[in-house]
C-alpha positions in Angstrom: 39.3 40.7 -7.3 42.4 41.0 -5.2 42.4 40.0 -1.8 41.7 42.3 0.7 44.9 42.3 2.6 47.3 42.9 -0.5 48.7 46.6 -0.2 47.2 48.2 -3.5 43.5 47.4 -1.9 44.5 49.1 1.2 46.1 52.3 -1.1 43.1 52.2 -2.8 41.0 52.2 0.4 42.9 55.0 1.4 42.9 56.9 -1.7 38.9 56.7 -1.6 39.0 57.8 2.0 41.0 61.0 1.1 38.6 61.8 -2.1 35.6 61.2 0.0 36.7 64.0 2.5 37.6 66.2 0.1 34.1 65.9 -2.0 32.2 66.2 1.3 34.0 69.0 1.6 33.7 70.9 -1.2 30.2 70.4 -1.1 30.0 72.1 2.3 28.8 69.3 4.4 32.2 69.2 6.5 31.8 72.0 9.9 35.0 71.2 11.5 38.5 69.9 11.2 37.6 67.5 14.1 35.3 65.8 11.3 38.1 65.1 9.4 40.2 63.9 12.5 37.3 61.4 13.3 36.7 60.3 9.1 40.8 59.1 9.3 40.1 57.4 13.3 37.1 55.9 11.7 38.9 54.4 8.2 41.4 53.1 10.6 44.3 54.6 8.6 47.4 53.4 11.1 50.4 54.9 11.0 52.1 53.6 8.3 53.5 55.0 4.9 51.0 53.8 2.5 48.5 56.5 3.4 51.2 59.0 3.5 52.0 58.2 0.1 48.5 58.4 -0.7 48.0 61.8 0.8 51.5 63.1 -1.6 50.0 61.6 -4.9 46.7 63.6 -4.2 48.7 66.5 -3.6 50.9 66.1 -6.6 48.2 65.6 -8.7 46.1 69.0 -7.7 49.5 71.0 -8.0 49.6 70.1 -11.7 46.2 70.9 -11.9 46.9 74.1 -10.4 49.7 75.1 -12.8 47.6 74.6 -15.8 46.3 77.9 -17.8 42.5 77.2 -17.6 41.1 79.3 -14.4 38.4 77.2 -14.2 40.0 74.5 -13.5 42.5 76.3 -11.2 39.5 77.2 -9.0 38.6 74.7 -8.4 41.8 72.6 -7.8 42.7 75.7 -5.2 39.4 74.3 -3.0 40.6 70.7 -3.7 44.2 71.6 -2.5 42.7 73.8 0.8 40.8 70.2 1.5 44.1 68.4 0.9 45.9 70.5 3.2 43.1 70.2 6.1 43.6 66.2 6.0 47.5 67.0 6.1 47.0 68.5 9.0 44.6 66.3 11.2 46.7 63.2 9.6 49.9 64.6 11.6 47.5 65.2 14.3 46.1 61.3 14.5 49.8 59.9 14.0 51.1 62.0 16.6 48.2 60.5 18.7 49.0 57.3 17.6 52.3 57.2 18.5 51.2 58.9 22.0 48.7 55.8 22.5 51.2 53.4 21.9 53.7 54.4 23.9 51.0 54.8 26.8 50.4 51.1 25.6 54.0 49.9 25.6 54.7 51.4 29.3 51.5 50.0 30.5 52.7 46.2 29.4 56.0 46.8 30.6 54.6 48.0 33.9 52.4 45.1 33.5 55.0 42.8 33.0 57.8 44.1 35.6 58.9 42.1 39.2 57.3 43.8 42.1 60.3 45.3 43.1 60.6 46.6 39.6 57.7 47.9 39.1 58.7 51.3 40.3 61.8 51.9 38.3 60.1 50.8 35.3 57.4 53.4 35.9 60.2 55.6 36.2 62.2 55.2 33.3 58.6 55.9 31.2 58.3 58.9 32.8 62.2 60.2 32.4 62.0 63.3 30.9 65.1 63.0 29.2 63.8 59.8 27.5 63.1 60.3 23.8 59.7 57.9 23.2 58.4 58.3 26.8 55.2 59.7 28.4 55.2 63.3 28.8 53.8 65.0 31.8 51.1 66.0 29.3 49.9 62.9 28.8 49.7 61.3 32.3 45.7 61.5 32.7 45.7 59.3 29.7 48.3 56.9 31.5 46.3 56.5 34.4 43.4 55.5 32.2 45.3 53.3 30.7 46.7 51.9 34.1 43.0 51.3 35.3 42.6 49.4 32.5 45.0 46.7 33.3 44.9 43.1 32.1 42.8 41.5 34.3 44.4 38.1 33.8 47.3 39.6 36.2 48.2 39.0 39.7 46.2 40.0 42.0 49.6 42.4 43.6 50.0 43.5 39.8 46.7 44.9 39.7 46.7 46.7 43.2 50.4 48.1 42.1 49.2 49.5 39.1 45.9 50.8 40.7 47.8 52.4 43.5 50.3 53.7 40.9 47.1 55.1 38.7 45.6 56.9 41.8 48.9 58.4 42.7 49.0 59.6 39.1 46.1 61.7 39.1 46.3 62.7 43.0 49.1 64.2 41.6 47.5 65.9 38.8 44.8 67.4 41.2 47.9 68.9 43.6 49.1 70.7 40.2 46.2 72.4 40.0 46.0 73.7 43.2 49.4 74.7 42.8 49.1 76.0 39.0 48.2 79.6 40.2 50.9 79.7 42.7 54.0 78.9 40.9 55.7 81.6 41.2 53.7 84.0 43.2 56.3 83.7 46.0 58.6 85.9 43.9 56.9 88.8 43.9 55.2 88.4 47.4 58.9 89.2 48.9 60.3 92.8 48.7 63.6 91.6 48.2 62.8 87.9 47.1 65.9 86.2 44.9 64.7 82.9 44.5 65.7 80.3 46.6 68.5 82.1 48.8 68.0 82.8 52.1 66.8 80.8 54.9 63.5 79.2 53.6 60.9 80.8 56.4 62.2 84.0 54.4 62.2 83.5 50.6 60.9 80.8 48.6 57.7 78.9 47.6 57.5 76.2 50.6 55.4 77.9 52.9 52.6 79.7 50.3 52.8 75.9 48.9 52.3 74.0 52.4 49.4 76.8 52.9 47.6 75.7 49.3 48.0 71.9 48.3 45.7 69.6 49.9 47.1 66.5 50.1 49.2 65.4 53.2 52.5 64.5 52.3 53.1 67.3 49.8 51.7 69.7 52.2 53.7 68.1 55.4 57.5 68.0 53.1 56.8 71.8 52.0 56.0 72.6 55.8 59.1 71.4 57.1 61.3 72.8 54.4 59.7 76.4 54.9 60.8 75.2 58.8 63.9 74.3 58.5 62.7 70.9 59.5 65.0 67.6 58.1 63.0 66.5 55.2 64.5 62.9 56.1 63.0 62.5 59.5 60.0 63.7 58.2 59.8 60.6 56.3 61.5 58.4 57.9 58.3 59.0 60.6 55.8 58.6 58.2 53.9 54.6 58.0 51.6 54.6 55.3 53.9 55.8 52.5 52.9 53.4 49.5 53.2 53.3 45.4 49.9 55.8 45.2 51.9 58.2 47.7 55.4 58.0 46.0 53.7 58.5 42.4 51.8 61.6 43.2 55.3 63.2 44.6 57.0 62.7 40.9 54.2 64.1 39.4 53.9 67.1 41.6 57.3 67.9 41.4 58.0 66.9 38.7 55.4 69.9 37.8 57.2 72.5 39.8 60.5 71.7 39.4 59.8 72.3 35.2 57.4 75.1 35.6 60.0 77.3 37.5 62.5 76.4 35.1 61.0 77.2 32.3 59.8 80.7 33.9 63.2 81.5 35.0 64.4 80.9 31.6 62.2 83.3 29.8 63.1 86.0 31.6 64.7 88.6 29.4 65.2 91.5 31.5 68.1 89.6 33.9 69.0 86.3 32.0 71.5 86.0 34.4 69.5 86.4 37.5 67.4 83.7 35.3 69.9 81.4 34.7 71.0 81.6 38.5 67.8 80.4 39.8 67.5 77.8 37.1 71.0 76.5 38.5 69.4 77.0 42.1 65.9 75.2 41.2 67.6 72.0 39.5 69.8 71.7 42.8 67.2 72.0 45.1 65.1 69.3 43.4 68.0 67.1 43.3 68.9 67.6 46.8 65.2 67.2 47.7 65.1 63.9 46.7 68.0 62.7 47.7 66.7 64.0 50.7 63.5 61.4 50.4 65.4 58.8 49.8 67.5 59.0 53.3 64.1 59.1 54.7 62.6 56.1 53.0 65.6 54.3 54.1 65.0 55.1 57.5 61.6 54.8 57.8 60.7 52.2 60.1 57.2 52.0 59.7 57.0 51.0 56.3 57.5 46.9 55.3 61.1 45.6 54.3 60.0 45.1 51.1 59.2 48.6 50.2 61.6 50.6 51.8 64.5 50.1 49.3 62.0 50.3 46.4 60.8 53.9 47.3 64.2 54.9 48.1 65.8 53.5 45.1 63.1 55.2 43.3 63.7 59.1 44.9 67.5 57.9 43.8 66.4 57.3 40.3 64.3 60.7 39.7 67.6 62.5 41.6 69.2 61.0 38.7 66.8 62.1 35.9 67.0 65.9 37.5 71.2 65.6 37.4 71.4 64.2 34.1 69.1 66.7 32.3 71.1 69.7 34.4 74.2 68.4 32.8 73.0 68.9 29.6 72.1 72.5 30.0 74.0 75.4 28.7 74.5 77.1 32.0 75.8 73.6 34.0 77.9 75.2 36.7 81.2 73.4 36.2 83.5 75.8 38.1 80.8 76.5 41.4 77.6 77.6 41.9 76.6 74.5 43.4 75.8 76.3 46.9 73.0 78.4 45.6 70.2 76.9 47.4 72.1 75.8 50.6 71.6 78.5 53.0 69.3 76.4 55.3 70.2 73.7 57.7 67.4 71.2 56.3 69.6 70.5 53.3 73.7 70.7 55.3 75.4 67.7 54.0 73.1 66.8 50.9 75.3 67.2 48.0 77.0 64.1 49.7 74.8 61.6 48.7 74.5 62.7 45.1 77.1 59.9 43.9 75.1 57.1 45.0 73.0 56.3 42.2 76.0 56.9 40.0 78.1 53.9 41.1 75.7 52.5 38.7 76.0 54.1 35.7 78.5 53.8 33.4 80.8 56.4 31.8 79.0 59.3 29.7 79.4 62.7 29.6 76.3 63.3 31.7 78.1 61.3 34.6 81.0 63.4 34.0 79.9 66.7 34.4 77.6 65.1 37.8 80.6 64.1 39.1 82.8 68.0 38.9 79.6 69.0 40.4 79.7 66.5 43.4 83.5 66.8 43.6 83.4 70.5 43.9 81.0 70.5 46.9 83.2 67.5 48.6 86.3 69.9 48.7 84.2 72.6 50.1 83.2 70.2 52.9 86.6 69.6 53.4 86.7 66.1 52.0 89.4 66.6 49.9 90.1 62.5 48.9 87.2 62.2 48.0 86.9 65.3 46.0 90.5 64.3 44.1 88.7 61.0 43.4 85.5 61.9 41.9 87.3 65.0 39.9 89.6 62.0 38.5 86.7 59.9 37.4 85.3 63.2 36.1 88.3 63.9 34.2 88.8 60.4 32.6 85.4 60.3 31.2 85.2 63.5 29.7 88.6 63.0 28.1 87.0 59.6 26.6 83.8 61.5 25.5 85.4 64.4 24.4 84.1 67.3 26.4 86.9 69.1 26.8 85.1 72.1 28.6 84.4 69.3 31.2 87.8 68.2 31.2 89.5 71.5 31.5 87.5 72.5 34.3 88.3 69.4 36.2 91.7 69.9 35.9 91.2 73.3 37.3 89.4 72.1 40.2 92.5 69.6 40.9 94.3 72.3 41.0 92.8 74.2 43.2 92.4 71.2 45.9 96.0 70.4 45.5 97.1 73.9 46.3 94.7 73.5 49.3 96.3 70.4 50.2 100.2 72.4 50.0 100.8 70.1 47.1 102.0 73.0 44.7 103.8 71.1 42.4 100.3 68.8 41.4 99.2 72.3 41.6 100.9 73.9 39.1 100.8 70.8 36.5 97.0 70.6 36.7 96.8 74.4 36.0 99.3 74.7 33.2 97.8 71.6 31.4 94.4 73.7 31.8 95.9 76.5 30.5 97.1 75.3 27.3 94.3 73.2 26.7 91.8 76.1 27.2 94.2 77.6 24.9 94.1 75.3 22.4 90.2 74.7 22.7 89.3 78.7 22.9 87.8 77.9 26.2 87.7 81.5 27.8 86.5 80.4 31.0 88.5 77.7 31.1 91.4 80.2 30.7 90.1 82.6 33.3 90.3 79.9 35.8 93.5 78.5 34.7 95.4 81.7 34.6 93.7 82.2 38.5 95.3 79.0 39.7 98.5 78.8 38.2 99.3 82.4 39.3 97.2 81.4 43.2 99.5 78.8 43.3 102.7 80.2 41.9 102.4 82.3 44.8 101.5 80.0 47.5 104.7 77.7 46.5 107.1 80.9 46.4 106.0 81.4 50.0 105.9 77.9 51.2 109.8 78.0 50.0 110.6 81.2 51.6 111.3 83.3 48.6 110.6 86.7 49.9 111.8 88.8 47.1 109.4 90.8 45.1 110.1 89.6 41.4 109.1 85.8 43.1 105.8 86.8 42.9 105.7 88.9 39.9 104.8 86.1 37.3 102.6 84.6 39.5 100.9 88.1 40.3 101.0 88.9 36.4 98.7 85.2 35.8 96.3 86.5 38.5 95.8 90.0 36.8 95.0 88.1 33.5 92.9 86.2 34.9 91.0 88.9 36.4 91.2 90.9 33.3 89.3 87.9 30.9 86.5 86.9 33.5 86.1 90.5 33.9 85.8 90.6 29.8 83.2 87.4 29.9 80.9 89.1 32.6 81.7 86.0 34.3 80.7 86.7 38.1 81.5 83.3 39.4 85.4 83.2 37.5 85.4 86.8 38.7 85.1 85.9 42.5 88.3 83.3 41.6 90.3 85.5 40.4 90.0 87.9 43.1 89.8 86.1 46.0 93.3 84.4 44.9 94.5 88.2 43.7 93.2 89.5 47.8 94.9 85.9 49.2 97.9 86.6 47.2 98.3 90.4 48.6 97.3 89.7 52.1 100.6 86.6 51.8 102.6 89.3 50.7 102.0 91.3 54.1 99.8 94.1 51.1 96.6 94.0 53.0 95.7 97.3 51.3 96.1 95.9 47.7 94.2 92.8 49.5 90.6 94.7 50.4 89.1 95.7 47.7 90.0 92.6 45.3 88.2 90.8 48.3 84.9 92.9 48.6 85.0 92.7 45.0 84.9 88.7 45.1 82.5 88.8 48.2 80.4 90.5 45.7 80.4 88.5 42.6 80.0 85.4 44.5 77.1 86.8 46.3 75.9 87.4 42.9 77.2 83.8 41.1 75.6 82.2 44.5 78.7 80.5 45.5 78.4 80.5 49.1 81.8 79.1 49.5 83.6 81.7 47.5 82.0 84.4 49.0 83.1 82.7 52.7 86.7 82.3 51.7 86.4 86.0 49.9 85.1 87.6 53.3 87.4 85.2 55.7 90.5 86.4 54.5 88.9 90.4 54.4 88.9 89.7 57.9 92.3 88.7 57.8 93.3 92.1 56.0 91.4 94.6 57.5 92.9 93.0 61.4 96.4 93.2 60.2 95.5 96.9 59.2 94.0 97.2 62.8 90.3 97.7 61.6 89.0 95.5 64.4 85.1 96.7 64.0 85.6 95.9 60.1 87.5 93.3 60.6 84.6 91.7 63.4 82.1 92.4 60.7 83.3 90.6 57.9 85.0 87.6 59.8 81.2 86.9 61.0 79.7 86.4 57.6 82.5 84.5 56.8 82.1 82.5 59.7 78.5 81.7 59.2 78.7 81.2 55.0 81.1 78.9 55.5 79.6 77.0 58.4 76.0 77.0 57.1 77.6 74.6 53.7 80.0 72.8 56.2 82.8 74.3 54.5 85.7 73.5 57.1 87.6 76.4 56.8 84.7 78.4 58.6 87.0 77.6 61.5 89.7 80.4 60.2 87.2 83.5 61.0 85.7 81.9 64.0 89.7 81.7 65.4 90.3 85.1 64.3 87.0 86.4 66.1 88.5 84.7 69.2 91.6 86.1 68.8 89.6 89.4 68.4 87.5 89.0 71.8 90.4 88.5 73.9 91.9 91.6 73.0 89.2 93.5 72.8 87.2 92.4 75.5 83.5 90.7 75.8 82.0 94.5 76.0 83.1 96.1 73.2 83.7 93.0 70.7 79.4 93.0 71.4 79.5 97.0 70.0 81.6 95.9 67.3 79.3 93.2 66.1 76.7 95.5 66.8 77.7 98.3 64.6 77.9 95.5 62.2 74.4 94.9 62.3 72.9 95.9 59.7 75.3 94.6 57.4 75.4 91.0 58.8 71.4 90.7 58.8 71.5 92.1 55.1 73.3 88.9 53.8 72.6 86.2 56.4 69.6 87.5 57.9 68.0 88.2 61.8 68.4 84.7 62.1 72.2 84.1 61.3 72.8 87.3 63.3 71.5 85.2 66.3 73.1 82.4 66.0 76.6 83.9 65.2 77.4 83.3 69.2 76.4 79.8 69.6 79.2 79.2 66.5 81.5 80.7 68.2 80.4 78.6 71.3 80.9 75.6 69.2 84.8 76.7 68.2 85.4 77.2 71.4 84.1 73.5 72.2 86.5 72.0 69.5 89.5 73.7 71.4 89.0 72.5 74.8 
């Protein structure tokens, strides 16, 4: 008799196991699959390939029967192969259980077995959605059990840490289903609701949430978001912000953040629309906990000891959120990035996105991060800095071999250089971008080189004084083709580009009639991309055009919007309308520059709403402060 252990008594063990189910079955005494499920628990069949060889020879072996003339015997290997193919299935069933339980295991020890000041991140990196072998958010009630279940020969701090971290768990699973029903009711409850634009008391899910979850914190951050509140100081007030706390805010949006995505994604009758808040709703996450951690940091109230676990922790899930954006089809490398940033709550945030990423080293997800990071630093003005992380970009998607990545960072050099009067970088960064995109049959690519060799081209004929037309032909010519091929992509956010430099281009040339409608056009499709920034620069210099054609009511209208776009993202150049409207006053007079931006009305509260009408004096207030 062979020992127990040897693997032919466990094959045979499993090969009895199988026939038994079968027979039982064929005699009728089997009422659900879940009997078989429980038979294959009970005979403790592992995971391993012995019993899935086991199941193959059984299902070899009734396939031969079934090919053999007697009908009979087909019968009745046809009921034998229907049994065979039940077991199949509850087998894949019980491994993929298996494999669910030990991974719930594994993160438990390591959780277990982490420093205290580890013991978040480690929690963390189970939980990473972009992990392969992780926990999904499906099975999180089962890692809270398994959490409560802790060794009791740890520490007594080990055990309230992973207590703490079990109740957070399921507090958070209780706030998703307060919130399941709610997901995306805000999006109908708005007339004229686009997602997250807008100031958030207008659009947007904060308040309806703040109004249904129970729980305090979640309740108090969606409160002062729907406010226009500083979700930092928020925090950075609270004292009694702990492990349970911080747990129950990954889960919960962690929840909302993929729920939104994934409806925004199905939605077949406007992809694009789709795809634009999925852009909006990964930013906004991001931001939001970048956001939390600021506030962590600050908070005063909480121990020494905690305070840099929590926010390293809100730095960590921010870099989770980035990292799976990157790898989605619709990552915004040329814009985009000011979708959601319409309120003051979140001025400034895109600034502390590179912080986690010091520590990471080069991939392609860092790469793409930092165009994203580097295009919102040269709207802020920060031009260095946006050069610098644009570099970095560029270097490591060059080494990784995303040469999307790469030819849109040298795009976006471009474009800063020409900012910065440095035409010549200019017009190197574009042309390698050109004939890369070229090479690569990167149409987007090409669309937004062609844009900024021929924005540049012009701004360097200019600079040197070259006043005859045929100066400015080639460089008009790129622009046009530019404008032609994003036009041919349906590529809103290339086509705001391409005509803001075609408008900027016409109104340097002293053609402020060519310039108009090439600008409404790009205030349009960046409206529509969600590039606040473009659609700033796109109704800044319509200001600048319709004043030199003496349109002052048109001219007061349009310099507003730009104006407040520009100044709501901190976008320096806001400054340029705000002068012009200055400019505009004094000629006019205070009387009727107030019926000009009054006849405007309706137009300004239709993109930046009753509020941004109100405040448009007090920026205009603050220019005038920065001249005295």
């Amino acid at each position: 008799m062979s020992d127990s252990s040897t693997p032919n008594s466990e094959r045979d063990r499993y090969l009895n196991l199988i026939d038994h189910i079968v027979q039982i079955t064929l005699k009728g005494q089997l009422r659900s699959k879940e009997q078989i499920y429980q038979l294959l628990v009970d005979g403790q069949v592992g995971t391993g390939e012995i019993f899935e060889r086991c199941m193959q020879t059984r299902l070899d072996e009734t396939q031969a029967q079934l090919d053999q003339a007697d009908e009979l015997k087909q019968a009745k290997a046809s009921r034998v192969f229907r049994a065979l193919q039940s077991i199949q299935g509850e087998w894949e069933r019980y491994q993929k259980t298996q494999r669910v339980n030990e991974t719930i295991s594994l993160a438990t020890r390591a959780i277990l077995a982490a420093e205290p000041e580890e013991r978040i991140s480690v929690w963390l990196s189970w939980v990473d959605p972009n992990r392969n072998q992780g926990v999904t958010f499906d099975r999180l009630k089962g890692f809270a059990q398994s959490l409560v279940k802790a060794d009791t020969a740890s520490t007594a701090e080990t055990l309230s840490d992973v207590h703490q971290l079990s109740m957070g768990i399921q507090n958070g699973l209780s706030a998703v289903q307060q919130l399941e029903a709610y997901l995306i009711q805000w999006v109908y409850e708005v007339p004229s609701a686009i997602g997250f634009e807008g100031t958030p008391s207008q659009w947007g899910p904060w308040k309806l949430w703040s109004e249904r979850v129970d729980s305090a914190l979640p309740k108090r951050i969606f409160a002062a978001i729907a406010n226009g509140q500083p979700i930092a100081e928020v925090i950075s007030r609270q004292g009694t912000i702990g492990i349970r706390e911080f747990a129950e805010l990954v889960v919960l949006f962690q929840y909302l953040q993929r729920g939104l995505i994934v409806w925004f994604e199905k939605q077949p009758y406007d992809s694009k629309w789709g795809t634009k808040q999925s852009v909006a709703t990964f930013l906004t996450f991001a931001v939001l906990w970048s956001q939390l951690s600021v506030g962590f940091e600050q908070a005063s109230g909480l121990s020494a000891d905690d305070r840099p676990k929590l926010a390293q922790g809100c730095f960590q899930v921010m870099l989770q959120i980035l990292r799976s954006f990157s790898q989605q089809s619709y990552f915004p490398l040329y814009g985009g990035v000011f979708a959601l940033l319409s309120g003051d709550y979140l001025k400034d945030a895109l600034s502390y996105l590179d912080a986690p990423l010091r520590q990471v080293a080069g991939t392609q997800e860092k790469a793409r991060i930092l165009t994203l990071i580097g295009y919102s630093q040269s709207a802020l003005g920060q031009y260095d800095r946006a050069i610098s992380f644009h570099q970095q970009a560029l270097d490591i998607a060059q080494t990784s071999g995303d040469q999307a990545c790469e030819i849109a960072n040298l795009n976006h050099l471009s474009r800063i250089y020409a900012t910065q009067k440095n035409y010549d970088e200019a017009i190197r960064y574009s042309q390698r971008a050109l004939v890369l995109s070229r090479q690569v049959g990167d149409r987007q690519g090409e669309a937004n080189a062609l844009s900024n060799l021929g924005y540049s081209e012009v701004l360097s004929a200019r600079q040197l004084d070259r006043l005859e037309p045929e100066s400015y032909e080639m460089a008009i010519h790129y622009l046009q083709q530019g404008l032609a091929l994003s036009e041919r992509l349906g590529d809103r956010q290339s086509q705001s580009l391409c005509y803001n430099s075609l408008g900027i281009a016409y109104v340097i040339l002293e053609q402020p009639q060519e310039a108009i409608p090439h600008l409404e056009k790009g205030a349009q499709a960046a409206q529509f991309s969600g590039d606040v920034y473009l659609q700033g620069l796109n109704y800044s210099y319509l200001a600048e055009a319709h004043y030199t054609l003496g349109h002052q009511e048109a001219a007061v209208c349009v310099a507003c919007l730009g104006m407040y776009l520009l100044e709501q993202i901190q976008a320096i150049e806001w400054r340029q309308p705000a002068g012009l409207l200055t400019i505009i006053k004094g000629q006019m007079g205070d009387e009727a520059f107030q019926q000009a931006k009054a006849q405007g009305r309706s137009t300004l509260i239709r993109v930046i709403g009753v509020d941004g009408y109100d405040h448009l004096p007090q920026l205009l207030e603050k220019y005038k402060e920065t001249l005295d």
